[in-house]
C-alpha positions as CSV (number, residue, x, y, z in Angstrom):
1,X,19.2,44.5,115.3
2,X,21.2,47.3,113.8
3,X,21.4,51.1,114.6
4,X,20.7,51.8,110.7
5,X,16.9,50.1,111.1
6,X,16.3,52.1,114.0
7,X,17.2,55.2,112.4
8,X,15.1,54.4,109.0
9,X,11.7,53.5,111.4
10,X,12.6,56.9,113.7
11,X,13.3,58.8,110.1
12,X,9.8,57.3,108.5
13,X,7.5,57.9,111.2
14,X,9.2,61.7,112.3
15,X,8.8,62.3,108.9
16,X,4.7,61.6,108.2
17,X,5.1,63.7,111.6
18,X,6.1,66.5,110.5
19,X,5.0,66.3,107.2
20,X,1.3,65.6,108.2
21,X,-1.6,68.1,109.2
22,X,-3.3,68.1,112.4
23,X,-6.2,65.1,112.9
24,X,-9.1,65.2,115.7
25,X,-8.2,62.4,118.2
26,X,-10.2,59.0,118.0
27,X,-12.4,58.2,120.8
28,X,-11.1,56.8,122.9
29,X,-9.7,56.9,126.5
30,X,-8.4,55.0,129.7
31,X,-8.9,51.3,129.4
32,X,-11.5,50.8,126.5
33,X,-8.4,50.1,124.5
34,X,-9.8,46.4,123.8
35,X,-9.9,45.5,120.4
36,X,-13.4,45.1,118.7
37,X,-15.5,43.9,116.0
38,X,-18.9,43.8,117.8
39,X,-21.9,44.9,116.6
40,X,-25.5,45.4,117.9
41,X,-27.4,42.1,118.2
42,X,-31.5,42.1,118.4
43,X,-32.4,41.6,121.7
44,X,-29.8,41.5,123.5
45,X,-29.1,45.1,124.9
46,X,-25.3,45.9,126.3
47,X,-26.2,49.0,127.6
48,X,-29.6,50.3,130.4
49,X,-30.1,51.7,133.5
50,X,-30.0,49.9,136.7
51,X,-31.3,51.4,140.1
52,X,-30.9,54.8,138.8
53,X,-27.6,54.2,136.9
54,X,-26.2,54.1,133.3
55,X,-24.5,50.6,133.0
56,X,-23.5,48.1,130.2
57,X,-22.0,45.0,129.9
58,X,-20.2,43.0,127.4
59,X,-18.2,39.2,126.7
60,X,-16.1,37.6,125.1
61,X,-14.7,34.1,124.3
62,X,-12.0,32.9,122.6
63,X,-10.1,29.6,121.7
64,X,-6.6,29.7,119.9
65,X,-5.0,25.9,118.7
66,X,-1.6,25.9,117.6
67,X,0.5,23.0,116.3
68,X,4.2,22.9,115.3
69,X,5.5,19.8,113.9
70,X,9.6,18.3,114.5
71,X,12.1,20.8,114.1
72,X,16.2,20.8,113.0
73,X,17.6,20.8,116.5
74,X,21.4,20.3,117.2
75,X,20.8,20.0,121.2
76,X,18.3,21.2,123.4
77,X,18.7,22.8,127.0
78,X,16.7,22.9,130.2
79,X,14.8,25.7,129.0
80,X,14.4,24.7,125.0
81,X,11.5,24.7,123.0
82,X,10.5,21.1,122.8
83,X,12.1,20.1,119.1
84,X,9.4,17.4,118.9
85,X,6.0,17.9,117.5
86,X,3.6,19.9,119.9
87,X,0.1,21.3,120.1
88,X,-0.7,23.7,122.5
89,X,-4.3,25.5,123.0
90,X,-5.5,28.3,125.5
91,X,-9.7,29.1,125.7
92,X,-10.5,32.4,128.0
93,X,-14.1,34.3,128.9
94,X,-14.3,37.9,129.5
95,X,-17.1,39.6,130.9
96,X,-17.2,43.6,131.2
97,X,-19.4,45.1,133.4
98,X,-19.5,48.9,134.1
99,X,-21.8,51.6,135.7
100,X,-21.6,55.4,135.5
101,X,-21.6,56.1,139.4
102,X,-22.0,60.5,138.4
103,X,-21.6,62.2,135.1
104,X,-17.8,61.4,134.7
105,X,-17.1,58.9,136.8
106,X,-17.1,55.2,136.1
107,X,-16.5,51.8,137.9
108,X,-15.8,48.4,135.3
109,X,-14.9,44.9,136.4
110,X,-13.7,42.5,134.5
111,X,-14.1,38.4,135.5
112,X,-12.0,36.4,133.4
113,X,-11.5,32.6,132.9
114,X,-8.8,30.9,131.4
115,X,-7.5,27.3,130.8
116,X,-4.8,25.9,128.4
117,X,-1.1,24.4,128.0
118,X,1.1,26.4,126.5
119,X,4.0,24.7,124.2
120,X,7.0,23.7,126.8
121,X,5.3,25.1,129.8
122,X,6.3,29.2,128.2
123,X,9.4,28.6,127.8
124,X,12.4,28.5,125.1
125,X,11.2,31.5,123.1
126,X,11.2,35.7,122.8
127,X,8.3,36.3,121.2
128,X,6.0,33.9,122.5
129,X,3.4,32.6,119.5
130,X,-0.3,33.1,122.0
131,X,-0.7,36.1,123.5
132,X,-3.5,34.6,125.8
133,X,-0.8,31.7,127.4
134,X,0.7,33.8,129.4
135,X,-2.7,33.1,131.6
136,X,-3.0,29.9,131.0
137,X,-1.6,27.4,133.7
138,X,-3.2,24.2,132.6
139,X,-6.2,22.2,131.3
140,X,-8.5,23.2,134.7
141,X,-10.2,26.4,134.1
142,X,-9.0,29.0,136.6
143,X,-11.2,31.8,137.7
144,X,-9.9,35.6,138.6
145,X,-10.5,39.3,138.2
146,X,-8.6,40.9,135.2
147,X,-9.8,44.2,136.2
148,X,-11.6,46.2,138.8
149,X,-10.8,49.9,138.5
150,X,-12.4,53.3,138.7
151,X,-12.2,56.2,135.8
152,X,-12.5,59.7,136.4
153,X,-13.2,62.1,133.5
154,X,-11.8,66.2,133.7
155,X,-13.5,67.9,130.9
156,X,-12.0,71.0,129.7
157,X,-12.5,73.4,126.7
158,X,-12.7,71.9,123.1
159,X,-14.6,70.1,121.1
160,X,-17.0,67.6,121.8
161,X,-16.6,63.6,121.2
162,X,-19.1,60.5,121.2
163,X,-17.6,57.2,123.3
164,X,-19.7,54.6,121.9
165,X,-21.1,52.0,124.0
166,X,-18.4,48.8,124.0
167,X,-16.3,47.0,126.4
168,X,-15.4,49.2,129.3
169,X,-16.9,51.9,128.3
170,X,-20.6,53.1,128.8
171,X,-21.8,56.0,125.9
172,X,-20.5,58.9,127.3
173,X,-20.0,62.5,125.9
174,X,-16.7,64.5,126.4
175,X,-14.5,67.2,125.5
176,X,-11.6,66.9,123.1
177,X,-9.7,68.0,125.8
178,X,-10.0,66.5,128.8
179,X,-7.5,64.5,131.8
180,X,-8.7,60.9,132.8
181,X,-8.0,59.3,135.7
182,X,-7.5,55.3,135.6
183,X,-7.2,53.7,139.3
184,X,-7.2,50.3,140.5
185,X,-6.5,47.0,138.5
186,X,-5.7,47.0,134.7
187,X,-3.1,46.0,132.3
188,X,-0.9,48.8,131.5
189,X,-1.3,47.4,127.8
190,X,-5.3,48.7,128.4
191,X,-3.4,52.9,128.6
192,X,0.0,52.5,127.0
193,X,0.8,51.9,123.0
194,X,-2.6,51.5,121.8
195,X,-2.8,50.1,118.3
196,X,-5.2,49.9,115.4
197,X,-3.5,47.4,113.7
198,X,-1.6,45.3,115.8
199,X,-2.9,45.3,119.8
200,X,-5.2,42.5,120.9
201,X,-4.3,38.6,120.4
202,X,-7.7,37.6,120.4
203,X,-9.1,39.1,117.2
204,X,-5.4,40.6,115.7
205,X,-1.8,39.3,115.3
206,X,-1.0,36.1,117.9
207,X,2.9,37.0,118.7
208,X,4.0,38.8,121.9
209,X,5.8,40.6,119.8
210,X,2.7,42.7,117.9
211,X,1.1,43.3,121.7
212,X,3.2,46.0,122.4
213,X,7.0,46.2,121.8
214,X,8.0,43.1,123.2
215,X,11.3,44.5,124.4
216,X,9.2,46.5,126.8
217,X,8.9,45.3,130.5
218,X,5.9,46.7,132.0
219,X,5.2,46.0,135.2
220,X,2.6,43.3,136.0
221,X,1.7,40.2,137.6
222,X,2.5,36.4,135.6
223,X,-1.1,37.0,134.1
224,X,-0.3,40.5,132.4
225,X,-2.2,42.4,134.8
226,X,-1.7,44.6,137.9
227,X,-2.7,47.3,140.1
228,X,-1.9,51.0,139.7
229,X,-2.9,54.4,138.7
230,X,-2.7,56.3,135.4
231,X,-3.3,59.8,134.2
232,X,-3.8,60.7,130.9
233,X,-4.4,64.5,129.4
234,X,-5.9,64.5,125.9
235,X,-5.6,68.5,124.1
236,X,-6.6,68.3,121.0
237,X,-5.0,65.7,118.6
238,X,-2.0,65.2,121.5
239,X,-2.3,62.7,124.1
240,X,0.2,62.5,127.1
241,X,0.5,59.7,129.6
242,X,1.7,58.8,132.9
243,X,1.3,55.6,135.5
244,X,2.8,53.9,138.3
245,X,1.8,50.3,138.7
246,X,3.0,47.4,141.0
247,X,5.7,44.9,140.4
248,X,5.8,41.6,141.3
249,X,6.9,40.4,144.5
250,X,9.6,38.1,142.3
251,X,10.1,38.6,138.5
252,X,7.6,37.1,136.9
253,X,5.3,36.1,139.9
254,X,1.8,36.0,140.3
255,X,1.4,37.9,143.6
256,X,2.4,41.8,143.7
257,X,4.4,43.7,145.9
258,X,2.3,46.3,147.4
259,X,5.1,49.0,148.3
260,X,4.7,50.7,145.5
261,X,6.8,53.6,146.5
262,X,9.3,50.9,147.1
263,X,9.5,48.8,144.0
264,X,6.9,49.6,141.3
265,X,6.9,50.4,137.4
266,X,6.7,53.9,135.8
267,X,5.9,55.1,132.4
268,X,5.3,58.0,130.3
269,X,4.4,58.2,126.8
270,X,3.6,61.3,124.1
271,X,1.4,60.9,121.6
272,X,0.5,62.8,118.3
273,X,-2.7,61.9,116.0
274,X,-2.6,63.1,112.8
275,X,-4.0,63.0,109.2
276,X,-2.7,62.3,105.9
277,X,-5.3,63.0,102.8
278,X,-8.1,62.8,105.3
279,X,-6.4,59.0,106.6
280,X,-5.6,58.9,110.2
281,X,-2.7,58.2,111.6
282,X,-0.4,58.7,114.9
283,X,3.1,58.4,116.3
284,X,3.9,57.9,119.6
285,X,7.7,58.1,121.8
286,X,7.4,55.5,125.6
287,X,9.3,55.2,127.8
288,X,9.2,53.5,131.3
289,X,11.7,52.9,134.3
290,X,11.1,49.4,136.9
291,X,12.5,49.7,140.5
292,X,12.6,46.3,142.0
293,X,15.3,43.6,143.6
294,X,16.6,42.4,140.2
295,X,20.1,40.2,139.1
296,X,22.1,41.7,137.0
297,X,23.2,39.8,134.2
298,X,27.5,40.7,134.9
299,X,26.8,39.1,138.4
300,X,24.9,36.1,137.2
301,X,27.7,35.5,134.6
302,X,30.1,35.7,136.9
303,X,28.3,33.7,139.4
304,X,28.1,30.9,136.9
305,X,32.5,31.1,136.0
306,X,33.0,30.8,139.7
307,X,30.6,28.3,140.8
308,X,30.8,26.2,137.8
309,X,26.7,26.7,137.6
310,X,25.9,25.8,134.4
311,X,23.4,24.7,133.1
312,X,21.3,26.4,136.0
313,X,19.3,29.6,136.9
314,X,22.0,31.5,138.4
315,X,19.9,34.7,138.6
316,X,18.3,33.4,141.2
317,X,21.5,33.7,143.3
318,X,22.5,36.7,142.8
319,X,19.6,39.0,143.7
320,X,21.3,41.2,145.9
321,X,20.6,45.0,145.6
322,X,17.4,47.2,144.2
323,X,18.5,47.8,140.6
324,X,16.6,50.0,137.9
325,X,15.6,49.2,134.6
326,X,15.1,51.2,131.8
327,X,14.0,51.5,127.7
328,X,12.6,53.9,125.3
329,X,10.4,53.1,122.2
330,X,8.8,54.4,119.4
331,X,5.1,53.6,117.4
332,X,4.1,54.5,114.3
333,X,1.4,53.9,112.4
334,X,-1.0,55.3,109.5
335,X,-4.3,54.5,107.0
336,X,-3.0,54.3,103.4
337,X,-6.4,53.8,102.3
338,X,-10.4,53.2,104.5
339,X,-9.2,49.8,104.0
340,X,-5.4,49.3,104.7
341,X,-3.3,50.7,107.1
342,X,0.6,49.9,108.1
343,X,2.7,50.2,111.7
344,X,5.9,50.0,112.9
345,X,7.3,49.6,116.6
346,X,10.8,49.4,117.5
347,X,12.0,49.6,121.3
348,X,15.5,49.0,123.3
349,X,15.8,48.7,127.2
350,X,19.0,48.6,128.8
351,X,19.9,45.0,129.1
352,X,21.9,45.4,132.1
353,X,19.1,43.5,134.8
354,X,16.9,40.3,133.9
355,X,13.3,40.4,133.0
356,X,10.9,41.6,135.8
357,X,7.4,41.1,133.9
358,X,7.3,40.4,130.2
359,X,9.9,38.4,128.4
360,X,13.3,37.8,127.1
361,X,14.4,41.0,125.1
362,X,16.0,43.8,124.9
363,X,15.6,45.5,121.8
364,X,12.7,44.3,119.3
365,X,11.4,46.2,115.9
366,X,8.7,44.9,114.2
367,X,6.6,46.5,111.4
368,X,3.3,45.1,109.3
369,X,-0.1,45.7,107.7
370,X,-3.6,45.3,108.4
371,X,-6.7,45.8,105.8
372,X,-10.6,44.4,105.8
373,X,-12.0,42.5,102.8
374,X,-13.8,44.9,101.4
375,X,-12.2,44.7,98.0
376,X,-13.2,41.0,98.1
377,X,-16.9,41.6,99.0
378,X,-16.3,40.2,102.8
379,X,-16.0,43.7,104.3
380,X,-16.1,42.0,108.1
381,X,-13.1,39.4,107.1
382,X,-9.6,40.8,108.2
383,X,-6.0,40.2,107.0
384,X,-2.5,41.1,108.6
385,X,1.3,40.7,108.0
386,X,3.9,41.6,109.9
387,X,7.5,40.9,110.5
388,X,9.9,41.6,113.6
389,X,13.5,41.1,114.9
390,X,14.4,40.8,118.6
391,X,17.7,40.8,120.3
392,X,19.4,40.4,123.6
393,X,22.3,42.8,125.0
394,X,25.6,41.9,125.5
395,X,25.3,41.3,129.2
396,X,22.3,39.1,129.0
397,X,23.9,37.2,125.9
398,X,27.1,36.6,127.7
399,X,25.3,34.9,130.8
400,X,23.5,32.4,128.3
401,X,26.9,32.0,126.9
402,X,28.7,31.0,129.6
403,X,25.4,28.5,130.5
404,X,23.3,30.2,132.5
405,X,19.3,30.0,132.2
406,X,16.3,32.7,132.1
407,X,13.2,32.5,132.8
408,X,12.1,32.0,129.7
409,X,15.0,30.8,127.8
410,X,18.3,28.5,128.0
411,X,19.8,26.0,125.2
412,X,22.5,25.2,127.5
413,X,23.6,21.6,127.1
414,X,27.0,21.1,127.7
415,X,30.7,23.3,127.2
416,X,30.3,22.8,123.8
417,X,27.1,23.5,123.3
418,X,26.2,27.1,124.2
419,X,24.1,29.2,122.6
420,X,25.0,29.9,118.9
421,X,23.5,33.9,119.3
422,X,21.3,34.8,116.2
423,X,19.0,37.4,116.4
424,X,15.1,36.0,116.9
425,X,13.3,36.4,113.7
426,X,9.7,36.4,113.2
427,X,6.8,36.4,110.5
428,X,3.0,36.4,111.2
429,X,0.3,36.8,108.7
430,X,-3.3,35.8,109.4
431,X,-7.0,36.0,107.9
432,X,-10.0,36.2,110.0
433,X,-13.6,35.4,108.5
434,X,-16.7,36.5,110.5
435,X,-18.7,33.4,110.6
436,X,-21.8,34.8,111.8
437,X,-22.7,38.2,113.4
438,X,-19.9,38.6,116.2
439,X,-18.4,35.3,115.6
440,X,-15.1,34.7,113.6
441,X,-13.1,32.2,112.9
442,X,-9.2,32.4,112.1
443,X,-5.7,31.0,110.8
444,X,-2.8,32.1,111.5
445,X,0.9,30.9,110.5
446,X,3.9,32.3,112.1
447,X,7.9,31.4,110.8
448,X,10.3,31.5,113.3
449,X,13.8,31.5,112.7
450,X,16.7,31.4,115.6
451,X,13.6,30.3,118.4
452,X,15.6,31.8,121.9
453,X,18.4,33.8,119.8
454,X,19.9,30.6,119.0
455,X,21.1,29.8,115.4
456,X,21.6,25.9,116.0
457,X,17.8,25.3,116.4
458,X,14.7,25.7,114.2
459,X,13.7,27.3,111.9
460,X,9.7,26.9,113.8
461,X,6.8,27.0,111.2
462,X,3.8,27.2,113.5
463,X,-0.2,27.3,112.5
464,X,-2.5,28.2,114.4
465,X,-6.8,28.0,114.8
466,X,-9.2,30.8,116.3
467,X,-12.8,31.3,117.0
468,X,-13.5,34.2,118.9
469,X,-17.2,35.6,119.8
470,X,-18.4,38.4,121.6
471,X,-21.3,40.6,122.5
């Protein structure tokens, strides 16, 4: 990752910022930020009235097959991606329920299922290929609440906008300007970095990476969720936003910590819609701060020198002292034609601490494309590309180096075989065909060259099956 790509995404999206006119926001707000292709179906009504109340419900269900077969490997370490051929699957069930409690105030939950085996139990990769394994914790189906949270709508002066009737989200009328109020449990994926093009795993790009910026550790629990509360103040065609949500109890655990004034995760984020020739587009600047008992990578480096520990998770010894961590990121994206549309994200955090939430990276950039078939007649079929670099700092680079091991990552094998440090480098493309009404089926191929940061293994061609349905 280089300074000079950086500075060409900031200089690209600043500029269609500047140089754009103003563009009436999309409707949206709070956590309806779930992609969608639903439509209506006869009979089956999403949306009533139930002792009184407005209330709706939705589903979905999704299975995602991938497949990699042997790969060059010069050694392997304890956290490596297996070099031998592998298949790995996840299948999850959503349901979205939701009632309007008074004019402007809502309550969703969200039951989830999940099973699957994710290729070398998560590990030995950045930018992890599924973005439903990080749920999945074997072939038994486990049972749990994604979400369960309350929404308050402010409405102030300004124009008025339809909220259709879709997942977590019951038809509702509001003002273009207006403050929501998100409390309870949510991903802070469902508020933060919202994308048209590149957002949900289920129906969009696979890769961690095209979720969010994958160099961006927001706080949440092994599944991707957590509990918190989130503001959000929409005037006009700006949006600003604000949470605080719990961390984990350890990094990367499933139960949270529930002092959140004690350890938690903050962020903020300014965005501004806009439109080019009548085509909408948006750029927006996050950032976000973690507080919680987290190793430093200098101390687990020089844990590892003095104890001779390599080869071994060293950052679990050294977690000593309440440390901060910290990044900054930037989104871009815009509609070239009704059709097409391209985005670009590129994030850095400061690589001093080891991961709290997400994964292994401290600076990623990615950019890509998305467009419907509508210039092939199949107006409901989908197609993206997209490319991304991640990296690592020096100080988490120079623990793997001297043989220390991640979470997520490790290659250490012996003292000659450290980590050969390459920047991870990633392409995705995919095609999605709707099937039936509300039912598609997809493939997706993703090239992966330096798997972990490490030049002496892969390159990783993976491809990848998907049905998804929903109501």
């Amino acid at each position: 990752m280089t300074h000079k790509l950086y500075l060409l995404l900031l200089f690209s999206v600043l500029s269609a910022f500047w140089g754009s006119s103003a563009h009436a926001q999309k409707a949206g707000s709070g956590s309806d930020q779930i992609a969608s292709f639903a439509s209506p179906i006869d009979d089956l009504p999403t949306e009533g009235m139930l002792f009184g109340l407005p209330v709706n419900i939705h589903g979905q269900t999704t299975y995602i097959n991938q497949r990699y077969n042997n790969f060059t490997s010069s050694y392997s370490g304890m956290n490596s991606l297996s070099a031998e051929r592998a298949m790995s699957y996840t299948w999850s069930g959503t349901l979205f329920f939701g009632a309007r409690l008074a004019p402007n105030t809502d309550i969703y939950f969200n039951p989830e299922v999940v099973s699957g085996v994710p290729f070398s139990d998560l590990s030995g990769l950045g930018g992890f290929t599924n973005g439903e394994a990080t749920k999945a914790n074997g072939a038994q189906a486990k049972f749990y609440s994604a979400r369960a949270f309350v929404r308050q709508t402010i409405n102030q002066e300004g124009d008025k906008v339809v909220l259709e009737n879709e997942a977590n989200q019951i038809t509702q009328t509001v003002s273009s300007n207006r403050v929501v109020l998100t409390g309870g449990q949510f991903s802070t994926l469902d508020i933060f970095d919202d994308s048209r093009y590149a957002k949900d795993p289920r129906i969009q790009f696979m890769n961690w990476g095209n979720m969010t910026y994958l160099a961006y550790d927001y706080a949440a629990d092994a599944r991707g969720y957590s509990w918190g509360l989130a503001g959000e103040w929409y005037l006009d065609n700006w949006v600003m936003r604000a949470s605080r949500m719990l961390a984990p109890k350890s990094p990367n655990g499933r139960d949270l910590n529930w002092q959140i004034f004690n350890t938690y995760g903050d962020q903020v984020e300014v965005e501004r819609q806009h439109n080019i020739a009548d085509l909408p587009g948006k750029v927006s600047v996050l950032a976000y701060r973690n507080k919680m008992m987290l190793a430093r990578f200098q101390d687990a480096t020089n844990y590892v020198l003095q104890n001779n520990a390599q080869g071994t998770q060293a950052i679990n010894n050294v977690r000593n002292n309440m440390q901060y961590k910290t990044g900054v990121g930037i989104h871009g994206e815009q509609a070239l034609t009704k059709d097409l549309g391209i985005y670009g994200r590129a994030f850095t955090s400061d690589g001093h601490t080891e991961t709290m939430s997400f994964t292994e990276a401290d600076n990623s950039i990615s950019i890509g494309l998305g467009m419907n078939g509508t210039s092939w007649k199949r107006p409901k079929d989908s197609i993206g590309i997209s490319a991304m670099q991640n990296g690592l700092s020096s100080y988490r680079r120079g623990y793997l180096q001297a043989g220390g091991v991640s979470y997520f990552i490790g290659d250490y094998a012996s003292p000659s075989q450290t980590i050969s440090y390459s920047p991870e480098r990633i392409g995705e493309v995919y095609y999605n065909a709707t099937v039936v009404k509300n039912v598609l089926a997809g493939l997706n191929y993703q090239h992966i060259i330096n798997p972990a940061y490490n030049s002496a293994r892969g390159p990783v061609n993976i491809v990848s099956f998907r049905i998804h349905a929903e109501f």
